[in-house]
VONU-253239 format. One line per field, with one value per residue (C-alpha): residue number from 1; x, y, z. Coordinates in Angstrom, 2 decimals, decimal comma, always signed. Example, Ala and Ser with C-alpha at 12.3 -4.5 7.8 and 13.67 -1.06 7.14 Angstrom:
k <- [1 2]
u <- [+12,30 +13,67]
v <- [-4,50 -1,06]
w <- [+7,80 +7,14]
//
This chain:
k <- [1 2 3 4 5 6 7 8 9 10 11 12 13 14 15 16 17 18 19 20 21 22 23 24 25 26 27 28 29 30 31 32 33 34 35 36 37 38 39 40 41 42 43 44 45 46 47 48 49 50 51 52 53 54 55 56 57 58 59 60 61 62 63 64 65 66 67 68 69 70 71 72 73 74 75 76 77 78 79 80 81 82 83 84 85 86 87 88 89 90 91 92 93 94 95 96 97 98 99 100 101 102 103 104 105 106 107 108 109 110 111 112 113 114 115 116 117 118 119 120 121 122 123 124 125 126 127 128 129 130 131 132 133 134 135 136 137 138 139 140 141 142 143 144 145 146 147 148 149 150 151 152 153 154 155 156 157 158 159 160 161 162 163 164 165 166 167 168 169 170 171 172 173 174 175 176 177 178 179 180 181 182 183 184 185 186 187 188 189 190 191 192 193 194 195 196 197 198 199 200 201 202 203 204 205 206 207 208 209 210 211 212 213 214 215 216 217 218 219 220 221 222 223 224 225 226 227 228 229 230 231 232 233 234 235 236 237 238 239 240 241 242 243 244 245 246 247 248 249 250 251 252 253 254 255 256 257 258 259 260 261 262 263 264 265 266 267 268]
u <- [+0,00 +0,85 -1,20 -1,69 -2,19 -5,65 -6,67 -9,31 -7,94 -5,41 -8,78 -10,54 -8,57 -7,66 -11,96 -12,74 -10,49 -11,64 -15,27 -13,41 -11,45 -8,55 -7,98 -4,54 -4,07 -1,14 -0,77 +1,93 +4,90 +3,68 +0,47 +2,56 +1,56 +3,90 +1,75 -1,28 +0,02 +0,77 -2,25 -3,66 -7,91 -8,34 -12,07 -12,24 -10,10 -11,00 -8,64 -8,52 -6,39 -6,19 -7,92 -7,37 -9,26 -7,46 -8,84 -7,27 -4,01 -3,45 +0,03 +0,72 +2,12 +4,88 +3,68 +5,58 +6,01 +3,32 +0,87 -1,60 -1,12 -3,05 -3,52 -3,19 -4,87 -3,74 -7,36 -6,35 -8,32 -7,28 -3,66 -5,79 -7,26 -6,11 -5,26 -1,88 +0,27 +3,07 +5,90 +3,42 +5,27 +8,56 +9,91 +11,00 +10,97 +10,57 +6,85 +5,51 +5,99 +3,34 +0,91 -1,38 -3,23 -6,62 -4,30 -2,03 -5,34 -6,20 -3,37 -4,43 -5,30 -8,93 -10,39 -12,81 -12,56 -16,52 -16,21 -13,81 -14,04 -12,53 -12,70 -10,87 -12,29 -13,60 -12,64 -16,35 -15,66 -14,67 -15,26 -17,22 -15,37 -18,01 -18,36 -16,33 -18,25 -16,79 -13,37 -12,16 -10,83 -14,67 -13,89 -10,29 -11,69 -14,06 -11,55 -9,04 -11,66 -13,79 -16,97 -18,53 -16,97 -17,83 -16,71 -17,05 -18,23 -16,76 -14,52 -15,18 -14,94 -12,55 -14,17 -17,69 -16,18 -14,46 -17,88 -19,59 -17,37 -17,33 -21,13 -20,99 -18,79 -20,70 -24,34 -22,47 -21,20 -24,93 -25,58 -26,88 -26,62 -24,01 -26,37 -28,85 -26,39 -24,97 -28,43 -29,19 -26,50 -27,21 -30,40 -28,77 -26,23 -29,65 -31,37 -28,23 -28,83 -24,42 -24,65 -27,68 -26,39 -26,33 -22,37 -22,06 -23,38 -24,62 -21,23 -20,73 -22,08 -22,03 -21,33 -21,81 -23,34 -25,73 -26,24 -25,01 -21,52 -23,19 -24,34 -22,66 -20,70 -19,11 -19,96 -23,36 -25,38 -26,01 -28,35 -29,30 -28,87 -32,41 -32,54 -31,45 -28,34 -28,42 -30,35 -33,15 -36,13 -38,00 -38,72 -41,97 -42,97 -44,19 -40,97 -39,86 -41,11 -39,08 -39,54 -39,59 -36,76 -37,68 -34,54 -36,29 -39,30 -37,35 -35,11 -38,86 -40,12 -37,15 -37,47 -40,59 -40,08 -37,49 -39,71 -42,11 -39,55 -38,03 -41,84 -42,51 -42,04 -39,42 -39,62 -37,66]
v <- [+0,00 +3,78 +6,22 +9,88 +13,04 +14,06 +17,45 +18,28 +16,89 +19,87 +21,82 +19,54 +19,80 +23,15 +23,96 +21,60 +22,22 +25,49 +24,69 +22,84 +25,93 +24,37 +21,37 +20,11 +19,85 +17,75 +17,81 +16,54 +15,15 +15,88 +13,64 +10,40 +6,79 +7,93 +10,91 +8,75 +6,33 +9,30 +10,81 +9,79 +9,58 +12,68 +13,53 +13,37 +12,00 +13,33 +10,99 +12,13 +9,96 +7,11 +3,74 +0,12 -2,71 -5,55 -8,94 -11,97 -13,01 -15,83 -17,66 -21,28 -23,45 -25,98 -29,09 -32,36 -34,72 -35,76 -33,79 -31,96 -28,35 -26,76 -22,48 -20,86 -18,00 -15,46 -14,20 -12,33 -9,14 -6,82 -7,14 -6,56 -3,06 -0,26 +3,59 +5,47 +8,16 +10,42 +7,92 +5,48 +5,58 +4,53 +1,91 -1,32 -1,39 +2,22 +1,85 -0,14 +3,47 +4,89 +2,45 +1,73 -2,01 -2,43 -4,77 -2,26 +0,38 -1,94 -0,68 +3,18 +4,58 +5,26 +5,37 +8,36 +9,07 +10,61 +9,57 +8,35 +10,10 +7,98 +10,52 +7,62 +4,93 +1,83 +2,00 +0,74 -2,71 -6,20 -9,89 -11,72 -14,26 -17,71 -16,88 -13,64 -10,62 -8,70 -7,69 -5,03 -1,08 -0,44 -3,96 -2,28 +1,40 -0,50 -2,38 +0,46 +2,61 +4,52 +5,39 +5,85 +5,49 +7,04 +5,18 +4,98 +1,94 +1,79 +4,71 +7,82 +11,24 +13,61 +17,10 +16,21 +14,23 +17,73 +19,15 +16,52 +16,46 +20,28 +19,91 +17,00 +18,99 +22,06 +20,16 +18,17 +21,69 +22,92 +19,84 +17,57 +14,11 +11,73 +9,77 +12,21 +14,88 +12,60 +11,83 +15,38 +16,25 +12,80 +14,65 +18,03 +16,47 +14,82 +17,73 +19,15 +18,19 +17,51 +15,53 +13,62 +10,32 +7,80 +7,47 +11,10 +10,50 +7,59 +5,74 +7,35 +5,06 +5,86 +2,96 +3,33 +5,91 +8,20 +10,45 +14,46 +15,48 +17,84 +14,46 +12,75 +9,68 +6,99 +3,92 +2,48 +3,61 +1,28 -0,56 -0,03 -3,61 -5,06 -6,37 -9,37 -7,75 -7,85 -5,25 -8,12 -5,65 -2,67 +0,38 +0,33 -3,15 -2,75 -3,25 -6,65 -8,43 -9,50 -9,18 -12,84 -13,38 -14,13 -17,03 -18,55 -19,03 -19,98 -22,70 -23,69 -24,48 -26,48 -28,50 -29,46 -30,42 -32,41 -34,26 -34,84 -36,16 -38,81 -39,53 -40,24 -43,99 -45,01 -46,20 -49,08]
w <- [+0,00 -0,87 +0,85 -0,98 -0,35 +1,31 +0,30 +3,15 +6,16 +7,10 +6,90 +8,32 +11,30 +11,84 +11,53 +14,03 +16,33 +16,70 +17,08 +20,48 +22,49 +24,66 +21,92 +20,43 +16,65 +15,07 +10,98 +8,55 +10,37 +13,77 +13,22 +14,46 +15,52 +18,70 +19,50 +19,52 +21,99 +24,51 +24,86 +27,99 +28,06 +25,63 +26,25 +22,10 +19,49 +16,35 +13,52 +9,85 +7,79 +5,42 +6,53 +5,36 +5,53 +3,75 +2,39 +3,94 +2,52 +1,09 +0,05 -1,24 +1,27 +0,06 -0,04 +0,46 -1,76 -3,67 -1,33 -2,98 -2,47 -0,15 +0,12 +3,84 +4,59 +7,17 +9,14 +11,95 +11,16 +14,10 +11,92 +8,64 +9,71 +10,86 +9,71 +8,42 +10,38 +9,21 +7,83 +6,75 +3,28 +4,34 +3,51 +5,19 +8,99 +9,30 +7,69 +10,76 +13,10 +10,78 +10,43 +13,16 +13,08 +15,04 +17,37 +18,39 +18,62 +21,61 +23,54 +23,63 +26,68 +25,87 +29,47 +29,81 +26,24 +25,44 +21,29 +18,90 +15,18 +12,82 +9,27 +7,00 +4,67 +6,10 +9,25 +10,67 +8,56 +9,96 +10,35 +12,22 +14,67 +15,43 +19,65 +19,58 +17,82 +14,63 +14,51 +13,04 +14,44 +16,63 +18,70 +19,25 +20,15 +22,84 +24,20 +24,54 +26,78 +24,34 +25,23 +21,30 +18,12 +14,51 +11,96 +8,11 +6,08 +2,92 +0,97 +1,07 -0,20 +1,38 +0,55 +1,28 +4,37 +5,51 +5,75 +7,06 +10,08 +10,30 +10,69 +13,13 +16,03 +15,46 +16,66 +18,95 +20,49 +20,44 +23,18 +20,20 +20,76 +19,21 +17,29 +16,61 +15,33 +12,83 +11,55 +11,34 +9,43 +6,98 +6,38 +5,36 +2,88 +1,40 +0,67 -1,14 -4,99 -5,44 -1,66 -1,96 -2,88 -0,12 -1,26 +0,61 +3,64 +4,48 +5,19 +8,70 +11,38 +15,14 +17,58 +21,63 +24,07 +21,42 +24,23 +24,16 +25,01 +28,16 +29,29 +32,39 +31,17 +32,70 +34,54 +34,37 +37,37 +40,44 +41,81 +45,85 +47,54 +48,96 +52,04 +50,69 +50,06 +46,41 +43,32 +42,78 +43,57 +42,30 +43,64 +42,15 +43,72 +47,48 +49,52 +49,90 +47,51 +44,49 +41,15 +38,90 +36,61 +33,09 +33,58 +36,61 +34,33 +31,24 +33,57 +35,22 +31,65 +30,83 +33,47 +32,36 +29,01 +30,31 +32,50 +29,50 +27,16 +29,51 +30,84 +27,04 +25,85 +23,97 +20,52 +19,51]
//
């Protein structure tokens, strides 16, 4: 891969930034996979840059003799995704300090961060792991402490993207919600005649919390022990008595079925 020049990103940047007063901008050589890793819990990460989602790879294995040959193909997709930082052009060994996988992303110190923006192509794509969820740069975000990430699903178009983002921060700054000011600003772009394809706007997903910025964040809030010593009534109920489970019944009906079947004769 070769990553080019992106016209509306600088701009991008520099307009966003001062929709937020007290916020840190890094462009061109300064905009560094290092950087990344030492910010500690920014309250938002805004990310314009090249994205990558890559297709498995897949290489002939040497077979022995008279073996029939067989292809192997490498799936970890955390290593398959990921974005490009000043330097990701270099060549060699030097390449890997500007190009950040989804694997590495799960190292960031994320904790307390309100919402991840991820302005690049594809960066909301992944696979789907049997027992484990889909993989891709959102999994990483999550794990690294994020509270919600925005995320693109398939390439996309740098001007348009500019103003798109522009739009986003400036409803989010008005006490919009995360969710809801995305989708408000999807319904702008449609009413423009030269932004009303679904290629403009609709590729921008938002994952997490959809609540406003002005909102309090956080942990999810507790539940006052019962007398029992544990969260298992409501305070709507008359005090003391317990609410039923929906698992108690679903265990209760089980039970029963099980009963039945072994109650039922058995055909030869």
């Amino acid at each position: 891969m070769r990553f080019g020049a992106l016209r509306g990103t600088a701009a991008e940047g520099a307009t966003i930034a001062a929709e937020l007063p007290g916020s840190r901008l890094l462009t061109g050589a300064e905009a560094t996979k290092a950087a990344l890793f030492a910010a500690t819990g920014p309250s938002l990460l805004h990310i314009a840059t090249h994205g990558f989602f890559l297709p498995p790879e897949e290489r002939k294995a040497r077979p022995a003799r008279g073996a029939q040959r067989q292809a192997i193909v490498g799936n970890d997709t955390l290593l398959r995704s990921g974005l490009a930082f000043a330097g990701a052009n270099r060549k060699g060994e030097a390449r890997a300090s500007g190009i950040l996988t989804a694997l590495e992303a799960t190292g960031l110190d994320l904790e307390g961060t309100r919402l991840v923006t991820l302005s690049a192509c594809e960066t909301g794509l992944g696979e789907i792991q049997s027992g484990d969820g889909v993989h891709g740069l959102r999994r990483a975000l999550v794990i690294a402490g994020s509270e919600t990430q925005v995320m693109s699903l398939w390439k996309v178009d740098d001007l348009s993207t500019r103003n798109l983002m522009v739009n986003y921060y400036r409803r989010l700054v008005g006490g919009g919600g995360r969710s809801e000011s995305l989708r408000q600003v999807a319904l702008s772009m449609l009413a423009e005649p030269g932004t009303a394809h679904p290629y403009y706007w609709a590729s921008f997903i938002v994952s997490g919390d959809p609540s406003p910025l002005t909102s309090p964040g956080g942990s999810v809030p507790g539940v006052a022990p019962s007398a029992r010593g544990c969260g298992c009534e409501l305070a709507s109920l008359p005090a003391g008595e317990p609410y039923t489970l929906g698992l108690v019944l679903a265990l209760c009906l089980a039970r029963r079925r099980k009963s039945a079947e072994s109650a039922r004769p058995k055909s030869a």
